[in-house]
C-alpha positions, 0 to 999 in steps of 0.5 A: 420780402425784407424787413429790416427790424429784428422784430419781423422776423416772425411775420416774415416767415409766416408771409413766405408760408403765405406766399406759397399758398396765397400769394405775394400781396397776401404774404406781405399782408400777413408779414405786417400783420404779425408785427402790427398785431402783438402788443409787445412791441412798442413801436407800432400797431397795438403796441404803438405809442400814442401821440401828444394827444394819448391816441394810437394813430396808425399808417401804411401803404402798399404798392404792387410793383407789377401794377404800380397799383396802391393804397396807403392809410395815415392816423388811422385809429380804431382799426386793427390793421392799417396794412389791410386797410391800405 
């Protein structure tokens, strides 16, 4: 896994414990899911910025690479993880 943020850090850690014992989509799960659960980050999941209209929307997708099965989610609101959705 990659991440390009400073603050996936943590996810991605725990996404490689993830791996070990669940496997690669339930790591990348896991990964997204730190970062979109914790509400210190202003950018996205709980801590997302609202848009013009005050509301918290949110948006994923994933792809198997080996499949090229995939899902994905826009605007999404209410949900706590756009990942597990998509």
């Amino acid at each position: 896994m990659i991440a390009t943020w400073k603050m996936a850090y943590d996810g991605i850690h725990k996404g490689m414990q993830a791996l070990h014992e669940q496997g690669i989509q339930e790591a990348i799960v896991t990964a997204i899911q730190d970062v979109e659960q914790r509400e210190e980050f202003v950018s996205v999941g709980k801590g997302g910025l609202p848009n013009i209209e005050g509301h918290v929307q949110l948006d994923a997708a994933y792809m198997d690479g080996s499949t090229l099965n995939f899902g994905g989610v826009i605007e999404v609101e209410n949900i706590s993880s756009a990942i597990e959705v998509a």
